[in-house]
C-alpha positions in Angstrom: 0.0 0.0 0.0 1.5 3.6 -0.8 1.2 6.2 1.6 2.6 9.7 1.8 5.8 8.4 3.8 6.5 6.2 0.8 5.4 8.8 -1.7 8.3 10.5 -3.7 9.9 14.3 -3.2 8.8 16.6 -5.8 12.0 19.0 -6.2 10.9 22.2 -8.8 13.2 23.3 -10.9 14.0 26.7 -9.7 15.9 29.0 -12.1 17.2 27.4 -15.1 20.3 29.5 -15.6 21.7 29.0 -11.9 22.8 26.1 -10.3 19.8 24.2 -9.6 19.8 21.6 -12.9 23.5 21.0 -11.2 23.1 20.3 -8.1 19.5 18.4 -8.6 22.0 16.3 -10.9 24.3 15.7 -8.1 22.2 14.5 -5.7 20.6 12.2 -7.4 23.6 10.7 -8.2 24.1 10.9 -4.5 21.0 9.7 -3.2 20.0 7.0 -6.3 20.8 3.7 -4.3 18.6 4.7 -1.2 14.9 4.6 -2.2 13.9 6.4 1.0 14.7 10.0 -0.9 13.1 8.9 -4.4 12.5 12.6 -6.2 11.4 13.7 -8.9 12.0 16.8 -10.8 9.2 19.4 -12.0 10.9 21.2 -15.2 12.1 21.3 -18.6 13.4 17.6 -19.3 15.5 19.1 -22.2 17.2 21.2 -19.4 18.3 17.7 -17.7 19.8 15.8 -20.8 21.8 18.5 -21.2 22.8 18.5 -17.6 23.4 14.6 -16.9 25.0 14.4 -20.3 27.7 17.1 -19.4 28.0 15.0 -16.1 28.6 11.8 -17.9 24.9 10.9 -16.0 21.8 8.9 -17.7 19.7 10.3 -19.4 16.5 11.5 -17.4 13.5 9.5 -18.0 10.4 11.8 -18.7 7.2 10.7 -16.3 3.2 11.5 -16.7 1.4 13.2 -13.8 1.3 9.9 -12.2 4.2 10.1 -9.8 3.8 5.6 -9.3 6.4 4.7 -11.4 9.0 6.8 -9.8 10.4 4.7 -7.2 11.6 2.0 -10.0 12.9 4.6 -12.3 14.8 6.5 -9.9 17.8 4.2 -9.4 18.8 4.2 -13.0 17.3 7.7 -14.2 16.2 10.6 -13.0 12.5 11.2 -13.1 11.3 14.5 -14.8 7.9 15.6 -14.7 8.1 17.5 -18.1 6.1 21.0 -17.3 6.9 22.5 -20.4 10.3 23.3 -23.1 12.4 26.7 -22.4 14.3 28.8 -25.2 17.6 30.7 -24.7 18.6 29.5 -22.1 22.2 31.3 -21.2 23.7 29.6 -18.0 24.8 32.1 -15.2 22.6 34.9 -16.9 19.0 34.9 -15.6 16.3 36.1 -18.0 12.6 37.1 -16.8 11.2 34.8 -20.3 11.9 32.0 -17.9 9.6 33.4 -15.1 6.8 31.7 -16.3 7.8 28.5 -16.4 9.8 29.1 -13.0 6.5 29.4 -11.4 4.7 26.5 -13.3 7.4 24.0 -11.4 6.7 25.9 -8.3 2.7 25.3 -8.9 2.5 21.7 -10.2 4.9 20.4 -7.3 2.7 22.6 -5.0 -0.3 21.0 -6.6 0.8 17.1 -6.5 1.7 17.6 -2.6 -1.7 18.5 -1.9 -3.1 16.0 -3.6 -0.8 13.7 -1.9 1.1 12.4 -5.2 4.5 13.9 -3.3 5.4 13.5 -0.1 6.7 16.8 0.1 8.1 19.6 -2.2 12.0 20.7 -2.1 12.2 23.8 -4.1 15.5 24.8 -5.9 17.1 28.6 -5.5 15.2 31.3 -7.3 16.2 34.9 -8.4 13.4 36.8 -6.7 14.5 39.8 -8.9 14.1 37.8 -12.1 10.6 37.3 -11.1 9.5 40.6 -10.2 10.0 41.6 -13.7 8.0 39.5 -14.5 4.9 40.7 -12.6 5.9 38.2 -9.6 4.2 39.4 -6.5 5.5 37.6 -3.6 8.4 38.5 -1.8 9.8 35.0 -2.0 9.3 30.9 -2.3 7.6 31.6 1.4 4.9 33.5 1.1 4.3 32.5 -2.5 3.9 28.6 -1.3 1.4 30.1 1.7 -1.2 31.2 -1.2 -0.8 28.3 -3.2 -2.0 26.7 0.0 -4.5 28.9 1.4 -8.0 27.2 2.3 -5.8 23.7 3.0 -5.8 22.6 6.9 -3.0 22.1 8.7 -2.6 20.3 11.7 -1.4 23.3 13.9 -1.0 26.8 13.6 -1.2 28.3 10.2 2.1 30.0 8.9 3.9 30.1 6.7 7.0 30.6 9.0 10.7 30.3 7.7 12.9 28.2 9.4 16.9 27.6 9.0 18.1 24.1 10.3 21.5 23.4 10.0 24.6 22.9 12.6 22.6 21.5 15.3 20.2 24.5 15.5 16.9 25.5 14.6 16.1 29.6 14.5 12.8 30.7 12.7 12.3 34.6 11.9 9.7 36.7 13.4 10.0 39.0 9.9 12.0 38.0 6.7 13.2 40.3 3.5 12.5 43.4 5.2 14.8 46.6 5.7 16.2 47.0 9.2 14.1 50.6 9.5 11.1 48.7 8.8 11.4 45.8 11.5 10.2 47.6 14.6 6.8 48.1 13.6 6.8 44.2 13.1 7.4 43.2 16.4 4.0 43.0 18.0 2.5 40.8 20.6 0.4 39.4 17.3 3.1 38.8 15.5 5.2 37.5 18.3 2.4 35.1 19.2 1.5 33.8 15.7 4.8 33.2 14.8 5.4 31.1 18.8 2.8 29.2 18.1 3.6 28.0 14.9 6.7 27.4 15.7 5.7 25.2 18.9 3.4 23.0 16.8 5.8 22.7 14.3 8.2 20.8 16.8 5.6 19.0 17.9 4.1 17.9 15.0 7.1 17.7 12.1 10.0 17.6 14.1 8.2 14.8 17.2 9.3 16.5 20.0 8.0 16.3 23.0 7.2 20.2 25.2 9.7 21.7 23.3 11.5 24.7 24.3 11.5 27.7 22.4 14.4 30.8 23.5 13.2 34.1 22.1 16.1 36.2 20.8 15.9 40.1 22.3 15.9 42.7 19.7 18.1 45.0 20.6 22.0 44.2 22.3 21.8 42.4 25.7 18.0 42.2 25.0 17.7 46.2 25.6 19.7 45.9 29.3 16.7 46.8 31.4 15.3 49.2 29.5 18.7 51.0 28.5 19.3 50.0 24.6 15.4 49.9 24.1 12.1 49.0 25.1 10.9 46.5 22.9 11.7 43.8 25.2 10.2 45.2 28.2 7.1 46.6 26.9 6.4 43.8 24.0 8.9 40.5 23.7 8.5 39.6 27.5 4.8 40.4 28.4 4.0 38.4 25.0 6.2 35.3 25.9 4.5 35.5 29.6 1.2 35.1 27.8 2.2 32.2 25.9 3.8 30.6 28.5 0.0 31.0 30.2 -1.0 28.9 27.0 1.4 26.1 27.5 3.8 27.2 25.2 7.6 27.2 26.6 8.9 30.3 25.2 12.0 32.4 27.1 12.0 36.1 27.7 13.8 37.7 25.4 17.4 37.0 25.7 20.8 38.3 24.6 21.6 37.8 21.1 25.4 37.6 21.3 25.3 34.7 23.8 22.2 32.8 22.3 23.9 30.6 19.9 27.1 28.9 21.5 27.4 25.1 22.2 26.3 25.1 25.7 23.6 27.3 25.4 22.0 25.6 22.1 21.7 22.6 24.7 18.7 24.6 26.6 16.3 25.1 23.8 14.7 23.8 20.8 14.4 26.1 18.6 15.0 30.0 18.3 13.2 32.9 17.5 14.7 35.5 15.9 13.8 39.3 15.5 15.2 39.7 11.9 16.7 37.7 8.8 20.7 37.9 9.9 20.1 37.3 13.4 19.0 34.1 12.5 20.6 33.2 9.8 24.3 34.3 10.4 24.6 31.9 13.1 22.9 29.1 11.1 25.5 29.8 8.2 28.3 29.9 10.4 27.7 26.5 12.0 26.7 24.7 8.7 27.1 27.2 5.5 27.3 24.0 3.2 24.6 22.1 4.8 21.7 24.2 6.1 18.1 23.8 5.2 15.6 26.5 4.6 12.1 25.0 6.2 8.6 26.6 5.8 6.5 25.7 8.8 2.9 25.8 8.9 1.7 24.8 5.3 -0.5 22.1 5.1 2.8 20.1 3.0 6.3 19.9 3.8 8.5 22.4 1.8 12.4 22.3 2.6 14.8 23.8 0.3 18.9 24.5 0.5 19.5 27.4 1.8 21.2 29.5 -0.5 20.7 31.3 -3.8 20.9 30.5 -7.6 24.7 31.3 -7.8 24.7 32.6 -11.3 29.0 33.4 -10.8 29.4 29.3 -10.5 27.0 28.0 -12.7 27.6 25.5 -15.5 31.4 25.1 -14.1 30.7 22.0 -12.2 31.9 23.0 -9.0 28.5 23.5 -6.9 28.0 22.3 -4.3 24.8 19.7 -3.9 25.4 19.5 0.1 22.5 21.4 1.1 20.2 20.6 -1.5 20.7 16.6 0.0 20.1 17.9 3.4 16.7 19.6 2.0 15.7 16.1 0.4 16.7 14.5 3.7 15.4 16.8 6.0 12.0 16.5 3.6 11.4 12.9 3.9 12.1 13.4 7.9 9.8 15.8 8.5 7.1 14.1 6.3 7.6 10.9 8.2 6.9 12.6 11.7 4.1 14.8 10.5 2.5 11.5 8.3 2.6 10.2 12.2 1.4 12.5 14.3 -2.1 12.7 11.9 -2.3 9.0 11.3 
């Protein structure tokens, strides 16, 4: 019997002219002899020959929108769901003709997912400025994949919510691509709560943890000391985590940025929440730049992706790395498992 835990990944095909086609190549040569990471690519299949043939790879085998075959293919080929050809294609130079179909892989992996014909959707690096050229009106992969599932249930709090996994921690961000200047007005006991409690279900639910512990990062250095680097933490970040603590959601006050992320005190908590996109993700680079996975919590699927960019300056020479793109897949079919679990 096929269930969604022995469903394959539908990985989309991100931007053509960056590094994706190369490093989706890679790891399925990686990954090919363990059927627990079966994928399957949503894209141009001409894209792919060209790919695997310049990496002395098989050819890709082309699939229909039935994704049943894929475990038997996937040892020997790689599975392409063929969403549709692309022209001009110039490797390392982006070009917003391609937006289109860029979007297309996003939708049709988004759509199989749903329908629970994927287990869960790894998305390759996109140039969001390529896009917005285009007409694109999302500020990223995030809160595009959040409308392609609106109206879907999930089994805890609604997100989407980014998370970065890598290095032995976990740190999701209370606000994302947004100017420094523009942050403050962000950080509201809403916000703060939403963001908590979608987070707490989330390592509940995906990651299987049981009352996990969540450590709030402050906003402003030492978390404001008492009132004398700013208020935020006093008037908003600590009545807000009291709250949810009253909810049965274990949540720290905020704390000190500077001494959050070290060995020992990584051992305290869960998960973090961060203010703003480098306080959480600097860390998570430092301790795993190669390897880090970029989660989005609170769809009603499991999205992971690597967690960097299209690297136009590197593509086509062969020397990408596929590291985190494996970890996504990995971290896919994990998360998947646990979640496929907890619902039953």
């Amino acid at each position: 019997m096929t269930t969604i835990t022995t469903r394959p990944i539908a990985l989309t095909m991100g931007d053509p002219a960056g590094i994706g086609p190369e490093i989706t190549a890679k790891a399925w040569s990686e990954l090919r002899s363990n059927s627990d990471y079966s994928f399957f690519v949503t894209g141009d299949i001409s894209l792919y020959e060209t790919v695997l043939s310049k990496a002395s790879l098989p050819a890709p085998h082309e699939i229909t929108n039935s994704t049943d075959e894929v475990h038997s293919i996937f040892p020997n080929r790689l599975p392409v769901l063929n969403t549709g050809s692309l022209k001009d294609i110039e490797i390392g130079c982006p070009n917003s003709k391609h937006a289109a179909a860029i979007i297309k892989s996003i939708e049709t992996a988004v759509s199989l997912s749903l329908k629970g014909d994927a287990a869960a959707v790894v998305t390759c690096p996109i140039a969001k400025d390529n896009l917005y050229k285009a007409g694109f009106e999302f500020p990223g992969h995030t809160e595009f994949l959040g409308k392609l599932c609106e109206g879907h249930p999930v089994p805890y709090n609604k997100g989407p919510v980014m998370l970065l996994d890598g290095g032995g921690l976990r740190c999701a961000l209370l606000t994302i691509h947004k100017p420094l200047s523009d942050i403050i007005a962000d950080i509201t006991p809403i916000s703060i709560s939403q963001i908590a409690r979608t987070l707490y279900g989330a390592l509940e639910v995906d990651y299987g943890l049981t009352a996990p512990h969540i450590a709030m990062a402050g906003l402003n250095p030492h978390a404001g000391e008492n009132g004398a680097l700013g208020m935020e933490e006093i008037e908003i970040q600590n009545p807000t985590a009291e709250a949810l603590r009253s909810e049965g959601i274990d949540i720290s006050d905020a704390r000190p940025a500077d001494t959050l992320f070290h060995a020992e005190a990584r051992a305290n908590y869960d998960a973090v929440l961060a203010m703003y996109h480098d306080q959480g993700l600097i860390p998570v680079k430092t301790l795993d730049f190669h390897g880090g996975v970029n989660i989005t919590l609170g769809l009603p699927i499991i999205r992971t992706s690597p967690d960097h960019g299209t690297a136009f300056d590197i593509a086509g020479q062969g020397i990408a790395r596929a590291d985190s793109l494996i970890a996504a897949i990995k971290k896919a079919r994990f998360l998947a498992h646990n979640r496929a679990q907890y619902v039953g």
